[in-house]
N, C-alpha and C positions, 0 to 999 in steps of 0.2 A: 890375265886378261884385263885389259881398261875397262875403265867406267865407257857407256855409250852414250854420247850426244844426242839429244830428241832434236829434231829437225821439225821445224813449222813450215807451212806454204806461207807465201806472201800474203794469200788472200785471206789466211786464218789471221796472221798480223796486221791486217787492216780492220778488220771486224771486231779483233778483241781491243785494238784503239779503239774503235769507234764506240764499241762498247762502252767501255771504260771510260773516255770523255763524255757520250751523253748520259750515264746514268749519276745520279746523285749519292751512290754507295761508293765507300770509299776503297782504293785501289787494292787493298789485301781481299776484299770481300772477290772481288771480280775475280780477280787471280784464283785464288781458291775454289770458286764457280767452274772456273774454263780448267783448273790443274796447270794452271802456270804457276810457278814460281814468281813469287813478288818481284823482286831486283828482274828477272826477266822480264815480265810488264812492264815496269818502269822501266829498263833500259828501253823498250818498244815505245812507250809513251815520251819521253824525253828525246829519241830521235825521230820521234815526229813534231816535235816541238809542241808538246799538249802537255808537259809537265807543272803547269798552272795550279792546280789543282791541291789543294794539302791533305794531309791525311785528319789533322785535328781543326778544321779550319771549317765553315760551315759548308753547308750542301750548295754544290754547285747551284745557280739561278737565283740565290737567297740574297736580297736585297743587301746591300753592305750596310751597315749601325753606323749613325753617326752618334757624336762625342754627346750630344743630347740624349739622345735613347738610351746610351750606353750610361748616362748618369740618372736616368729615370731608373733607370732599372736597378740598378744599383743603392738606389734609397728604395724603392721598395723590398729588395732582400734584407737590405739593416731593417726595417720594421717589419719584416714577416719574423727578424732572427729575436727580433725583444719580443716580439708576442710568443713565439716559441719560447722563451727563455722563461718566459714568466708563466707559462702554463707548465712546465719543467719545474719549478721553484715550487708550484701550486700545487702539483702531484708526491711531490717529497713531501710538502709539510703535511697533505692529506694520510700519506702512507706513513709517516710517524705517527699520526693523533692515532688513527685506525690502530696501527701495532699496539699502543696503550692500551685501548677500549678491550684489546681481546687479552692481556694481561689478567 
């Protein structure tokens, strides 16, 4: 016996587009939700031409970063990562002195 083919309605395939273009969760999430098959949504989303959309890429509506924001941000992570680094360095030399004291 073959494997069976699921057949969708037209109108099920316009909905779960639709779906899936206006929600801001990413296209495995949707699929998964309705028991589609990913590559089948995406095929349904790409021949409606609504494959815009990336899967690592921000949520739909979310303003795009310019080269500014993107370097603000970026110098605040290198100083959140030295203060991390140095409260790291802080807690080792702590947790040495400590293991002496109880010697």
């Amino acid at each position: 016996m073959g494997t069976r083919v699921k057949q969708y309605t037209g109108e099920f395939v316009r909905r779960a587009v639709r779906l899936c273009d206006e929600s801001p969760r990413p296209i495995t999430e949707v699929a998964r939700d309705l028991g589609v098959q990913y590559a089948t949504l995406y095929g349904w989303m790409k021949k409606a031409g609504k494959t815009k959309r990336r899967e690592d890429g921000p949520p739909a509506g979310a303003p795009p970063q310019t080269t500014q924001a993107l370097q603000a941000e970026n110098e605040r992570l290198r100083r959140e990562l030295e203060e991390t680094k140095k409260q790291l360095e802080f807690a080792k030399k702590a947790a040495a002195f400590f293991a002496q004291q109880n010697k």
